[in-house]
Each structure stands twice: as C-alpha cells, then as structure tokens.
C-alpha positions in Angstrom: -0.5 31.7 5.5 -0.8 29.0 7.7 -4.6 29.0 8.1 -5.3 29.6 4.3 -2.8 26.0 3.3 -4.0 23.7 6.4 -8.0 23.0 7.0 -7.7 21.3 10.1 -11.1 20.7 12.2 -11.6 21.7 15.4 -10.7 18.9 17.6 -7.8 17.1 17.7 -6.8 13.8 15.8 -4.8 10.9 15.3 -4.7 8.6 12.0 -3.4 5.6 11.1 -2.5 4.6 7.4 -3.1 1.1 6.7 -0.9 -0.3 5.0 -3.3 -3.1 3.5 -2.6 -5.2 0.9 -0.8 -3.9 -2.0 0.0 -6.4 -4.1 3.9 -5.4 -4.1 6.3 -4.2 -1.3 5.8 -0.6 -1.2 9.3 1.0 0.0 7.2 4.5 0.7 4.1 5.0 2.9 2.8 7.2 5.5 2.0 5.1 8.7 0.0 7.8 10.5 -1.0 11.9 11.3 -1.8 13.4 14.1 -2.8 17.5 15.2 -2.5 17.9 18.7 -1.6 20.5 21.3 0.7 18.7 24.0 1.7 20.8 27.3 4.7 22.1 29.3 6.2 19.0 31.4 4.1 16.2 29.7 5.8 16.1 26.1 9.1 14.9 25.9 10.6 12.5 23.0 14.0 11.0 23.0 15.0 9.5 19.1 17.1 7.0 21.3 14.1 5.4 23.4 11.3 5.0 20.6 12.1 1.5 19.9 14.4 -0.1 17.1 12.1 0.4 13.7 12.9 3.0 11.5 10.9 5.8 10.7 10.9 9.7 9.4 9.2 12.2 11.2 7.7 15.7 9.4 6.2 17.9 12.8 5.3 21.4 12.0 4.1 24.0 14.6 1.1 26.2 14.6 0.9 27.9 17.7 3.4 28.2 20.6 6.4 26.6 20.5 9.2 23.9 20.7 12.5 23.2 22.1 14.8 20.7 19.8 18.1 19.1 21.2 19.7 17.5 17.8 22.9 16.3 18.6 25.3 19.2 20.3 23.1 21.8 18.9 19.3 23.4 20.3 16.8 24.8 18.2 13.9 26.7 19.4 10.9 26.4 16.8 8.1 29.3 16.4 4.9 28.7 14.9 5.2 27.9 11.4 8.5 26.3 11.7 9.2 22.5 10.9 11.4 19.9 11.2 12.3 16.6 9.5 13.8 13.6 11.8 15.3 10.1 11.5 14.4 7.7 14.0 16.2 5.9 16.2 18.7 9.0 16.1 20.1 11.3 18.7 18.1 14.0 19.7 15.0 15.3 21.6 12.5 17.2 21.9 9.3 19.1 23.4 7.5 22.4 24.7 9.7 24.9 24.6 10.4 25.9 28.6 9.3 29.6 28.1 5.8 28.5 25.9 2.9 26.3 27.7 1.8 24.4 25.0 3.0 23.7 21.5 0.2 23.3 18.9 1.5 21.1 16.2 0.5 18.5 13.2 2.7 15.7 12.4 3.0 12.8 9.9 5.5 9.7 10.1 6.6 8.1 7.0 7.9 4.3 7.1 9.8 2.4 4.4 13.4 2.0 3.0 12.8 4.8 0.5 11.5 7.0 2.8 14.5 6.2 5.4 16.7 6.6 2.0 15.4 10.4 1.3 14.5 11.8 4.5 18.4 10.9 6.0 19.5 12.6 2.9 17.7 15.7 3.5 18.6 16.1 6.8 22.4 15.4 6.1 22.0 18.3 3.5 19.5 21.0 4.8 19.5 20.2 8.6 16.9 19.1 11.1 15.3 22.2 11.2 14.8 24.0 7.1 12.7 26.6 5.3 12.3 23.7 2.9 10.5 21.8 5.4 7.6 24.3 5.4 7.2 25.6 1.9 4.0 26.8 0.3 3.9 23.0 -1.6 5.1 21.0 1.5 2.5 22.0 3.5 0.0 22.2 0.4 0.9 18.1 0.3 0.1 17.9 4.2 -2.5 19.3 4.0 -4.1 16.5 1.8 -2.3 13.7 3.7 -4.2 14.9 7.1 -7.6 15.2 5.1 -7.0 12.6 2.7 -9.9 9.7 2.0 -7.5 7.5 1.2 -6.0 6.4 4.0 -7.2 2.3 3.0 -5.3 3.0 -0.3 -1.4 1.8 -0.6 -0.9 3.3 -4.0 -2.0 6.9 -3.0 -0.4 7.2 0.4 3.0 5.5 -1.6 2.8 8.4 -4.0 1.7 11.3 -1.0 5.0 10.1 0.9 7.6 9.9 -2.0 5.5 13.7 -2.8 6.2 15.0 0.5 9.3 14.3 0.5 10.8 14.9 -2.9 9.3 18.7 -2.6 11.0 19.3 0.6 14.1 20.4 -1.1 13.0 21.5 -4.3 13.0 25.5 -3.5 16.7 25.7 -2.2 20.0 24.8 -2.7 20.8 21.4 -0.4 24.0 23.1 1.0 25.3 23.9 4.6 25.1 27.5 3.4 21.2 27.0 2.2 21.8 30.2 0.1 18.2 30.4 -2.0 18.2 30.0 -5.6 18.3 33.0 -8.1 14.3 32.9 -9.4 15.8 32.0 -13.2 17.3 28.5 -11.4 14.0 28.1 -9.0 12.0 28.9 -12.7 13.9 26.3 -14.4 14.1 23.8 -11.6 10.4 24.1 -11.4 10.0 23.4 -15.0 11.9 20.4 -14.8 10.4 19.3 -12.0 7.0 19.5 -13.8 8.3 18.4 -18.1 10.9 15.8 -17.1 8.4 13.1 -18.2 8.2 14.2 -21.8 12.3 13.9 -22.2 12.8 17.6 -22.2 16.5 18.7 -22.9 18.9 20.9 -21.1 18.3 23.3 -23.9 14.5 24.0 -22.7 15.7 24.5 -19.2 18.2 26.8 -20.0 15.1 28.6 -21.9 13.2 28.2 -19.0 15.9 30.6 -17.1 15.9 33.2 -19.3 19.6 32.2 -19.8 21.8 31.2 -22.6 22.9 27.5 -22.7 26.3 27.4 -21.5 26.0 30.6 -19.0 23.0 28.3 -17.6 24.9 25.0 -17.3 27.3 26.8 -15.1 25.5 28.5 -12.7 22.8 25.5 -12.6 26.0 23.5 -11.7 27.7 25.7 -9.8 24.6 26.5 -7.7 22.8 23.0 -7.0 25.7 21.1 -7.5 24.7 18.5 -10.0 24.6 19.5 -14.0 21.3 19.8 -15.7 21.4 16.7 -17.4 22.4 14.9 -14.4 19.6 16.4 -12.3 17.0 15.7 -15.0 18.0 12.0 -15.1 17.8 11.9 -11.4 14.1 13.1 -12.1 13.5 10.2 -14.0 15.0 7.5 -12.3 13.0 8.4 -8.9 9.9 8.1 -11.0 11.4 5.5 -11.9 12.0 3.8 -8.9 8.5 4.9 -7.5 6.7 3.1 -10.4 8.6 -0.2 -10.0 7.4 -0.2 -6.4 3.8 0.8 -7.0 3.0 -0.3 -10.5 2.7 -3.2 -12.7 3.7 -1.5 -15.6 5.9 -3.2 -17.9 9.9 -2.0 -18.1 9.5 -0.6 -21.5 5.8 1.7 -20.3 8.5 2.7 -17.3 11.0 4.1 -19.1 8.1 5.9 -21.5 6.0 6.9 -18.6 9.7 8.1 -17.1 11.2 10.3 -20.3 13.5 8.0 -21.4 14.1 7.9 -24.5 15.0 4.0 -25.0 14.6 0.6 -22.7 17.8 0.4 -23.0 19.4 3.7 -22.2 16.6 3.6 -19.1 18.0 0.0 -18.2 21.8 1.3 -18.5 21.4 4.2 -16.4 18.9 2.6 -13.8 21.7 0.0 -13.5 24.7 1.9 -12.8 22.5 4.3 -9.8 20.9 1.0 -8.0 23.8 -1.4 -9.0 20.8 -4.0 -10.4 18.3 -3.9 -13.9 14.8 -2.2 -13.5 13.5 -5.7 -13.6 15.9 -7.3 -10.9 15.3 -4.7 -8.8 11.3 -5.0 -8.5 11.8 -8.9 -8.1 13.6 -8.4 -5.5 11.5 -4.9 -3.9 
C-alpha cells in the first residue's frame, strides 16, 4: 500500500519550507521534509539535546526498522509504522539494533497551533498510533513531499493544520484506541466533509444508519464529545485556520465556517479561545 500512496524519487532528499512573507503570523506551517535511509550506529536523536524551539515531528518508516525510547516505555517500529513527536521532550530514537538501516520520510511542522494539536494527539493516541499512518495521512504526505508549493505560506499553513487534523479522525482518541463501529467512522466522515454547510445532528445520525437518540449515545459514549459539540469543534478550527491565513471579514468567517449567525460564531469562538474572532487575529 505503501508504494501505491507515496511517489517518492529515487534518491534521497531534504526540503525546506520557506516560510516567506505572509502577510499575517501564520500559527501552522511545515518547516521542512526529508526521505532518507540513515544506518546502524550513526542515527541517534535525543528530544532533550535538539535545541530549545519547539517543533512536531511526523517520521514514518518504509523499509527496515526503528527503535523508540519514549519516556519509560520502547517501541520497535516495522515498515509502515509512524510516529508523532513533540520537541524538546523526553525520548529517543534510531535504527533498531537488530535492522541495518531504517528507510524513512519525515516532515517537521512549526507554529503554536501545530505545538497546540500535535501535544494533544500524542497525550490521547500515543507516540506511536495507527492514526498516524492512515490511507489519508499519508495521502496528505505524500503531497507535502512533492508539493510545488513549498514558496507558498497559505498552502503549506493549510497542508500542516490537514495533516494533522486527519491524524485522529479514523479512531477513538482513548488509551484503549478501540476503532470506531463503520456507522460512527460513516458519520464522522460526513461531518468531517458537510460541517461547512451548518449540517445538524439530525443528518449525522442519518449518516449512521441510526436513529437520532440511539446515535447521540453511542456518538457520545464512543468519541467522548456529543455531536453537536464535535461539529462545533469542526467549525471553530476552520475557524481559527482562516483568522490566521485569511483576510476574510468576521462575518464571511462564520459563513465560510457553518455558523449560522456572527453572533452565535463570535459567542462560541469566545468562550473556546477566551478572546472575539477579531481580538484574537489582532493579536495572532
């Protein structure tokens, strides 16, 4: 599967993202991609000696494999495998002591909101996750490392909040990362997709096959959240992503967004960021 999602070229790369001139402080971006194919005894990193910015860190392997101390627990990764990582943070790793090499892609993301998700994911899912690696995960890699856009702040803004919102979006963010039933996945997916167009919990419980009140409990039950609150979480990280990347005006926002009034859209943006849409950007 791997080789039909990732066109990679034949030789090895690094990229670097420029983060140019925007226009506005963009809170998401990717700062650089690499594929490479490092070697037993000469590929070793320590999140506590990598300097003192921040960053997020998305490495998945293609070919042998990789050893990963994260705090007082070791993970050995196999070829498809990922894993997501916050740095400066305790853990470290390299090529696994049984495998010479460890053919691998990677891509580092930079920015509060990236720092904001990525830490949140990994406090949920792990360091190591099947949600790192799904079908759309690495279908959003994929254009990152072949991407023509890498002189273009908007795009790789929107690539990095992409890459990272779909990293969770197939399973439940719990210790126990028990998969969805496919009726939840169905209707998460179709939230996910209609949330723009102020679609109700009533056309998500459709989307399950399920009956309204028999889908607000397992939707609750199983992802934690209600419907309605998970579908105004949807809209308030568009939201956010357009107040950092756009010049739209507050009331296009809360259309572009699915709200279905400024000042409903102002209310709830409020009470999640503790600011107005229109304090926050002056201050982002």
């Amino acid at each position: 599967m791997l080789n039909e999602l990732l066109h990679l070229p034949d030789k090895y790369f690094f990229r670097n993202f420029h983060y140019g001139n925007a226009g506005l402080q963009l809170n998401a971006r990717i700062s650089m991609a690499g594929y490479e194919s490092p070697r037993q005894g000469n590929y070793c990193w320590n999140g506590l000696n990598r300097g003192s910015e921040e960053f997020i860190l998305w490495q998945l392997g293609l070919a042998g494999m990789g050893e990963l101390r994260f705090e007082d627990r070791t993970y050995v990764l196999n070829p498809g495998q990922a894993m997501l990582l916050k740095i400066p943070h305790d853990h470290c790793y390299q090529v696994y002591r049984e495998s010479n090499e460890w053919k691998i892609i990677f891509i580092i993301l930079r920015g509060c909101e990236c720092m904001r998700i990525g830490a949140e994911l990994i406090n949920q899912l792990g360091p190591v996750s099947p949600s790192y690696n799904s079908v759309q995960v690495l279908r959003i890699a994929n254009g990152i490392m072949n991407s023509d856009n890498e002189n273009d702040p908007w795009k790789m803004s929107e690539a990095a909040y992409s890459l990272l919102m779909n990293m969770g979006a197939e399973y439940q963010t719990d210790s126990n990362l028990f998969p969805l039933s496919e009726s939840l996945k169905k209707s998460r997916r179709f939230a996910m997709k209609n949330f723009t167009r102020n679609i109700s919990v009533t056309e998500m419980a459709e989307a399950a096959g399920m009956s309204y009140s028999h889908f607000s409990r397992e939707f609750t039950a199983h992802c934690r959240v209600s419907p309605g609150a998970f579908l105004l979480q949807l809209k308030l990280e568009k939201a956010l992503n357009l107040l950092q990347t756009n010049a739209l005006s507050i009331k296009e926002i809360a259309s572009a967004c699915g709200f279905s009034s400024v000042s409903y859209f102002c209310r709830a943006f409020s009470h999640k960021f503790n600011r107005p849409p229109g304090a926050f950007r002056n201050n982002n």
